[in-house]
C-alpha positions as CSV (number, residue, x, y, z in Angstrom):
1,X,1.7,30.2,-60.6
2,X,5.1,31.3,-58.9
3,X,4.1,33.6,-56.1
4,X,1.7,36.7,-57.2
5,X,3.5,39.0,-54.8
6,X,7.3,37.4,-56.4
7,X,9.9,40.1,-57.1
8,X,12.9,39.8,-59.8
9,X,15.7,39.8,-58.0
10,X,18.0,42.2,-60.3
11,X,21.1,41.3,-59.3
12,X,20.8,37.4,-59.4
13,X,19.0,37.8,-63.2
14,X,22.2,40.1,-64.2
15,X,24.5,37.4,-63.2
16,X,22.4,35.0,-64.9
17,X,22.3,36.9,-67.8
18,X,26.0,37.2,-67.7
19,X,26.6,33.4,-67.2
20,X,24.7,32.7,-70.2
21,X,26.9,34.6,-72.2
22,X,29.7,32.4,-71.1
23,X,27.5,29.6,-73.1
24,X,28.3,31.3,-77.0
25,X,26.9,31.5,-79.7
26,X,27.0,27.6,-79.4
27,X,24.7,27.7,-76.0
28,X,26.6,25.5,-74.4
29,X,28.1,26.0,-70.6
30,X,31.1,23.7,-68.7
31,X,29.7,21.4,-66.9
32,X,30.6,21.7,-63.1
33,X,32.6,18.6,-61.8
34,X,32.6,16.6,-58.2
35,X,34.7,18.8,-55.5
36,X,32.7,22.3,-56.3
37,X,31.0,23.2,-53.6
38,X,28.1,24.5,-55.3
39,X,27.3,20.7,-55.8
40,X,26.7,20.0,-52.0
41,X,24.6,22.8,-51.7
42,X,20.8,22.3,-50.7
43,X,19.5,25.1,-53.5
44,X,17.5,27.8,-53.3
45,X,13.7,27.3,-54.1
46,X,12.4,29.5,-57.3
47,X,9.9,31.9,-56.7
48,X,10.4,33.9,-59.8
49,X,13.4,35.5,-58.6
50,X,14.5,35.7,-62.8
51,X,12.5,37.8,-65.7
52,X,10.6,35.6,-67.7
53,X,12.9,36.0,-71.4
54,X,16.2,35.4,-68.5
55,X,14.3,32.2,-67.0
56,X,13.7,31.4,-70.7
57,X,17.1,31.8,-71.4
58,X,17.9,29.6,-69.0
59,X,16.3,26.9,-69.7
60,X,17.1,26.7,-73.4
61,X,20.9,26.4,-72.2
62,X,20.4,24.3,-70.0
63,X,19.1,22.3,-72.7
64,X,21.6,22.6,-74.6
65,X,24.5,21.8,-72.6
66,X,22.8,18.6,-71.5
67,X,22.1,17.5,-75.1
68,X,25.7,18.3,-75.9
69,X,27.5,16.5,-73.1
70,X,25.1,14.2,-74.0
71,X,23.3,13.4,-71.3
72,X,19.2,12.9,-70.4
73,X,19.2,15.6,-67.3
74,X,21.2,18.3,-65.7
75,X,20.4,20.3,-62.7
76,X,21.2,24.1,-62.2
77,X,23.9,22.9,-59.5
78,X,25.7,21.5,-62.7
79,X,26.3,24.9,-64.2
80,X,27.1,26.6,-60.8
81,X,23.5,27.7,-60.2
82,X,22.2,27.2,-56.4
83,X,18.4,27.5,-57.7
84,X,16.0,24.4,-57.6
85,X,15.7,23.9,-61.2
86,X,16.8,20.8,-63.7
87,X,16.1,20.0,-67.2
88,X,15.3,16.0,-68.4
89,X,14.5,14.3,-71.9
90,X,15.2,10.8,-72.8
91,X,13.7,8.4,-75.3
92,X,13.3,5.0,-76.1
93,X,16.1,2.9,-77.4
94,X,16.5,0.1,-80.2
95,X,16.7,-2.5,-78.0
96,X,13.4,-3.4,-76.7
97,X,14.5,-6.5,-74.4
98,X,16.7,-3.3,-72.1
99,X,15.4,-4.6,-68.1
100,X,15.7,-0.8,-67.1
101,X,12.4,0.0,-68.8
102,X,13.3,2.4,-70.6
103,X,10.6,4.8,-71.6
104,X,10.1,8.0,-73.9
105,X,10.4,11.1,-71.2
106,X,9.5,14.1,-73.7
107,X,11.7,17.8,-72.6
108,X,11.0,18.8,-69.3
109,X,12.1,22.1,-67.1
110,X,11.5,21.1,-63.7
111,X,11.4,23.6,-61.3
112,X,11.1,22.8,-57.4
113,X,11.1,19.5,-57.6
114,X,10.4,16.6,-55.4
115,X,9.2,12.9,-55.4
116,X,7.9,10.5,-53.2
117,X,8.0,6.2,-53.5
118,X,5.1,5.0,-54.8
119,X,5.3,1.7,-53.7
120,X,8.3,-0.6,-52.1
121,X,10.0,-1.9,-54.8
122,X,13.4,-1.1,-56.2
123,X,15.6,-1.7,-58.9
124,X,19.6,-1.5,-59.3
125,X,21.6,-0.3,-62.4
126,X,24.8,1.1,-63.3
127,X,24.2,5.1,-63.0
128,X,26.8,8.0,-64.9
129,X,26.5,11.5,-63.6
130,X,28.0,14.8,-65.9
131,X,29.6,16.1,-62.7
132,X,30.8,12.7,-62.1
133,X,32.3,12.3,-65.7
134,X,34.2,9.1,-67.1
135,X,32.3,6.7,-64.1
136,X,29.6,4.9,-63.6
137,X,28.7,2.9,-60.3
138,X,25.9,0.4,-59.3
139,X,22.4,2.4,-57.2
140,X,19.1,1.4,-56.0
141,X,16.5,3.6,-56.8
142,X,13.1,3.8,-56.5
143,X,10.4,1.9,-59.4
144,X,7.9,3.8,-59.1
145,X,7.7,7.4,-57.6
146,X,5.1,10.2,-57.6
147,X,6.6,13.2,-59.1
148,X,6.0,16.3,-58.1
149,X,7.2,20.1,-59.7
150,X,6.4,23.1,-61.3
151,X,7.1,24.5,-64.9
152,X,8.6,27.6,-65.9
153,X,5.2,29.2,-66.3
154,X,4.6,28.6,-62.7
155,X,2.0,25.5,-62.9
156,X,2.3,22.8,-60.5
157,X,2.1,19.1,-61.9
158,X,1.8,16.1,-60.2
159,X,2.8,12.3,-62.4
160,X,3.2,8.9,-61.7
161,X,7.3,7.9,-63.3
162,X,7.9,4.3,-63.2
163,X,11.6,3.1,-64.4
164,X,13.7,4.6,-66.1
165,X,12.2,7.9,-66.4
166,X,11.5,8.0,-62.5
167,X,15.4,7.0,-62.4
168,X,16.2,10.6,-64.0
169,X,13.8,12.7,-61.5
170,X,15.1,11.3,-59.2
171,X,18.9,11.7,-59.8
172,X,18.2,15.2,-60.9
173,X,15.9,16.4,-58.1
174,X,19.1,14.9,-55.5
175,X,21.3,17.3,-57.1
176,X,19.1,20.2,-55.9
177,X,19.5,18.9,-52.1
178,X,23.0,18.3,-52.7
179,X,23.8,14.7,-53.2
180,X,25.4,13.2,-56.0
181,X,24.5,9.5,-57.1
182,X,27.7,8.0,-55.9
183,X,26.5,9.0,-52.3
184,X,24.6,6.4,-51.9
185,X,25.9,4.2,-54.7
186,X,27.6,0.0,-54.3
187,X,31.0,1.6,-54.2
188,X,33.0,-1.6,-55.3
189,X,31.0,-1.8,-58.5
190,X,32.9,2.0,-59.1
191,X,34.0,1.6,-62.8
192,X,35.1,3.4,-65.7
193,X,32.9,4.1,-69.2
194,X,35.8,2.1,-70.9
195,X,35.5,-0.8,-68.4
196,X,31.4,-0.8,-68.2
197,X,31.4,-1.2,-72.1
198,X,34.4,-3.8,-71.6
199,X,33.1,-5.8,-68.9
200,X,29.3,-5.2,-67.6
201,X,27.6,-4.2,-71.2
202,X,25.8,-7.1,-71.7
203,X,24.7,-7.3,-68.8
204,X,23.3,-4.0,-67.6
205,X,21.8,-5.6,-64.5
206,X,24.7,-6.7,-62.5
207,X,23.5,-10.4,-61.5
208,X,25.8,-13.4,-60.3
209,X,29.2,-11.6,-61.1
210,X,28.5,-8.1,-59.3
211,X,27.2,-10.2,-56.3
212,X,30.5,-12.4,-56.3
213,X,32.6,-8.9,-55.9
214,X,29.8,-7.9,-52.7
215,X,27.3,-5.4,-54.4
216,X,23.7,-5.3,-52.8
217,X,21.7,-5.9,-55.0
């Protein structure tokens, strides 16, 4: 459970509140974009600074506006929150020959995240970010990692992720320690949706072609 002794913080759950409200009737919030400052921020951890029904609020718009943008996470930095807490969901496509191993992630609120490597090896793919929108770029991630966070009641769970869904935790538990995935992405492989679907969509792993232009793969 959050802390026993936690107290709401008033003034942060009325601005919340008032931030949700932004959202409609539709739910859904503007998605902060690369440049805010919010986004380099290392965030606040959550110790039940919100009322429960606000927190719940919270969550279900956060929900929202990632299903909307579409996209399979968002973190609170996204929205122009500094509080350590994402939302994730993604699910298994048509195409069962996809290398990036793909695999149903049911809805998630994460709260205080963090992972560790479980394991040494790593895979790269062509990543997309909501606060990086219109671009995708070559990163190495992590296979496997051992997943670590807490829900909005306040229990702790601890998960083996491997692929895909341990590609998500990870990109949305860097945007609480503000990084963004093109910080440590193969910068030449920087494209555009158009050009990915043009020019790399068969081919999802970048192989022979993306190591001709120099990406480390």
């Amino acid at each position: 459970m959050f802390g026993r002794n936690a107290k709401v913080d008033i003034e942060l759950t009325n601005e919340i509140e008032q931030l949700l409200k932004e959202g409609g009737k539709e739910k859904v919030l503007p998605i902060v974009q690369a440049g805010e400052p919010v986004l380099r921020q290392q965030c606040v951890r959550y110790d039940g600074q919100l009322r429960k029904g606000t927190l719940a609020k919270l969550i279900d718009v956060m929900h929202t506006t990632m299903l909307e943008a579409p996209g399979v996470g968002l973190a609170g930095p996204q929205i122009g929150l500094n509080l350590a807490i994402a939302v994730v969901e993604d699910h298994i496509r048509d195409d069962a020959d996809d290398p990036r191993e793909i695999a149903e992630f049911p809805f998630h609120a994460i709260i205080n995240p963090k992972y560790e490597p479980a394991g040494e090896e790593t895979r790269s793919f062509y990543e997309g970010c909501l606060s990086f929108d219109g671009y995708q770029a070559v990163r190495r991630r992590w296979l496997d990692i051992t997943a670590e966070w807490d829900d909005e009641n306040g229990q702790h769970h601890k998960e083996h992720l491997h692929g895909w869904p341990a590609r998500i935790f990870q990109h949305e538990t860097d945007h609480l320690s503000g990084e963004l995935y093109i910080d440590r992405a193969e910068i030449r492989s920087l494209t555009t949706y158009e050009n990915l679907e043009d020019l790399w969509c068969e081919d999802p792993v970048p192989t022979e072609a993306a190591k001709e232009l120099g990406f480390d793969l």
